[in-house]
Legacy VTK file of the C-alpha trace (Angstrom):
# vtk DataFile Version 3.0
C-alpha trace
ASCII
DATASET POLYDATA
POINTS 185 float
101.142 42.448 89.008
99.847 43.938 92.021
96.999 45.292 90.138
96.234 42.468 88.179
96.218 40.058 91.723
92.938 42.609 92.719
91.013 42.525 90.611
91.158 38.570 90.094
90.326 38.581 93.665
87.686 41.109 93.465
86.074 38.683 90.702
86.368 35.879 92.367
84.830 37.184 95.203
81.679 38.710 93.051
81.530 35.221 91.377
81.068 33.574 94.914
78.252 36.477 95.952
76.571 35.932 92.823
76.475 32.052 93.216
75.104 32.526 96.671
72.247 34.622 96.225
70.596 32.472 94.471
67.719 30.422 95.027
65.817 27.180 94.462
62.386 26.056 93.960
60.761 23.528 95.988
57.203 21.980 94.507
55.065 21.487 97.812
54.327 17.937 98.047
57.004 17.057 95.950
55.132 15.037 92.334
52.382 14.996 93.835
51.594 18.600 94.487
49.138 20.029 96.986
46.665 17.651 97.489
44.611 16.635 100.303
46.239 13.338 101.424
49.545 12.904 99.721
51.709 9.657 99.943
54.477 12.068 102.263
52.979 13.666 104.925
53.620 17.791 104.337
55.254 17.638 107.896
57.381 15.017 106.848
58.083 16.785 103.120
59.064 20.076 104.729
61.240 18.576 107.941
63.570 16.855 105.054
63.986 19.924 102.852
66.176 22.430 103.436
64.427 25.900 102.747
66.330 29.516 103.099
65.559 33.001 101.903
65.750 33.280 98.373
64.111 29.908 97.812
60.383 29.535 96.196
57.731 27.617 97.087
54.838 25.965 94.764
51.897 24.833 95.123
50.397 23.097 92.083
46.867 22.355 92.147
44.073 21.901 89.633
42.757 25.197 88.979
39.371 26.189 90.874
39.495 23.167 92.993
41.562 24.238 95.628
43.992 27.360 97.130
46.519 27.928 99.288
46.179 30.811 102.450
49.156 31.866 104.077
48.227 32.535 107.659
49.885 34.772 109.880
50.827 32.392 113.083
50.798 29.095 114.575
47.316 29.662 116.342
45.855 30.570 112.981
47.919 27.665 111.683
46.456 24.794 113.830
43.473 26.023 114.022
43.468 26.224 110.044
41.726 30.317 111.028
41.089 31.121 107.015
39.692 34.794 107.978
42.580 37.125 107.250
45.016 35.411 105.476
48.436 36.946 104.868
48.014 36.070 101.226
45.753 34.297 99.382
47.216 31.916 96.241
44.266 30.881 93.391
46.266 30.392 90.490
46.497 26.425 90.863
50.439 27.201 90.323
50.764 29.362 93.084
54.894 30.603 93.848
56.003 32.170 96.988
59.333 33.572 97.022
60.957 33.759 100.414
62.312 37.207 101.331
62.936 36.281 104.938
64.408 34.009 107.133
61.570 32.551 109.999
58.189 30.387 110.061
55.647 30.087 106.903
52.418 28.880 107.977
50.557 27.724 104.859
47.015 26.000 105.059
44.535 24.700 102.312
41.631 27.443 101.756
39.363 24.445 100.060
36.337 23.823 102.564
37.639 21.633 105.330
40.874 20.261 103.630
43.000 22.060 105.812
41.195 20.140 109.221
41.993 16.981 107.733
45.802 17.954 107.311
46.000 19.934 103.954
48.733 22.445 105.780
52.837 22.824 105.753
54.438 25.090 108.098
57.784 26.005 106.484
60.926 27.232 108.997
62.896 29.291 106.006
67.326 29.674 107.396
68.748 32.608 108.076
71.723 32.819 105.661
73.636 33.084 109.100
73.136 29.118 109.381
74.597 29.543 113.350
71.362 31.116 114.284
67.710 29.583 114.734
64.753 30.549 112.719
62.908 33.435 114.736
58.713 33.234 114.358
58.151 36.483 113.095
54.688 38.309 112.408
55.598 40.844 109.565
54.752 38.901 106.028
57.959 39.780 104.008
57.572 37.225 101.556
56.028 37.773 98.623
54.030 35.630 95.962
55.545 35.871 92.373
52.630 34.894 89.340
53.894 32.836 87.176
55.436 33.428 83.678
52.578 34.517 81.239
52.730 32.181 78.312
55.882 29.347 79.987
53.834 25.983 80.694
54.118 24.396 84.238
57.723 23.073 85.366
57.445 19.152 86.097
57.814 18.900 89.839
61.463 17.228 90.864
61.843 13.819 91.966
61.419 13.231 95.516
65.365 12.698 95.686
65.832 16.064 93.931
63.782 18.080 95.687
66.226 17.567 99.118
68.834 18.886 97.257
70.144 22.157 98.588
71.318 24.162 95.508
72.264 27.055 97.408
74.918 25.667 99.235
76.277 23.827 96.578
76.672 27.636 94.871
78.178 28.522 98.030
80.667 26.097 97.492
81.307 26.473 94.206
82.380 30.089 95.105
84.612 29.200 97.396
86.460 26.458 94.989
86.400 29.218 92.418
87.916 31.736 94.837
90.660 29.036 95.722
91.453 28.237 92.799
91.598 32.312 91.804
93.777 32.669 94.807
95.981 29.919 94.054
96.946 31.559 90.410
97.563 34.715 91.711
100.091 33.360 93.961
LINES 1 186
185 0 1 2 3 4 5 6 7 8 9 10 11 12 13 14 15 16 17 18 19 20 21 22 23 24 25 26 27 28 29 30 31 32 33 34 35 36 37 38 39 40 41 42 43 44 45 46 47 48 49 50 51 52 53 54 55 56 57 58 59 60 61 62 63 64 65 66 67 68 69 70 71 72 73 74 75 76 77 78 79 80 81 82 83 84 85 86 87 88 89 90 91 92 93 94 95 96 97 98 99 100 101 102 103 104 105 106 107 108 109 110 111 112 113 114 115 116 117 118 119 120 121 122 123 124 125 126 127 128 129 130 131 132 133 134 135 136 137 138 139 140 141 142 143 144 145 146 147 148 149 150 151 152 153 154 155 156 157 158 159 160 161 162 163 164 165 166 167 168 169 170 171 172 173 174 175 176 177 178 179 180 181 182 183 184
């Protein structure tokens, strides 16, 4: 019995890892997408989302009319400083996959869009949730194309979009583990 007690702890923990490494996608600009003067402010869209490393960013714009720099600091940031951009996103559905807790500066590479507030700075968690977002320089985060021949997701609903799916995963590991640990006793 011993045995069998183990390994249905050792699975529930893998379950719960599993669940928590996952991440979620957030549509910048919620329905709207990136445009130059959404109906939410980008400040106020990214200060009520919840963003941590494993989660992906998109920008959807219409293709050729617009792109999205990401710029290494906040100088660069407020003064929208489109010279040497960390990376530079053209695709109009442009993902960003974050591989690291910290600041994301992002800033429209369109003409002057970006002076007349066509930016998001994005603070990504650490999955230590105790511990503040550090600035960091080194650009860890990397942009993922999009699926070859799959058609555009429809951006969530402005409600939907605030969900935090990762910690609901987290969660659900932990009622899974319980409930594991409960049967084995």
């Amino acid at each position: 019995m011993d045995s069998l007690s183990f390994v249905g702890f050792f699975f529930a923990f893998f379950l719960s890892f599993i669940c928590s490494s996952q991440g979620y996608t957030f549509y910048a600009g919620g329905k709207e997408g990136w445009v130059l003067k959404p109906s939410e402010s980008y400040d106020h869209w990214a200060k009520r989302n919840r963003f941590q490393v494993n989660d992906t960013i998109v920008f959807k714009y219409k293709k050729g009319s617009d792109s999205v720099l990401v710029v290494h600091d906040n100088d660069d940031y407020l003064k929208c400083n489109k010279t040497s951009p960390i990376h530079h996103l053209k695709d109009s559905h442009s993902r960003l996959k974050f591989t690291r807790n910290g600041r994301f500066y992002f800033i429209s590479g369109k003409d002057d869009n970006c002076e007349k507030g066509q930016k998001v700075l994005v603070v990504v968690m650490s999955p230590n949730h105790h511990k503040s977002p550090s600035p960091a320089s080194s650009p860890v985060a990397t942009p993922t194309p999009p699926p070859e021949s799959a058609s555009p997701a429809p951006a969530p609903a402005a409600s939907a979009a605030a969900v935090d799916v990762s910690s609901s995963n987290v969660l659900f590991g932990v009622f899974i583990s319980l409930i594991a640990a409960a049967v084995l006793i």
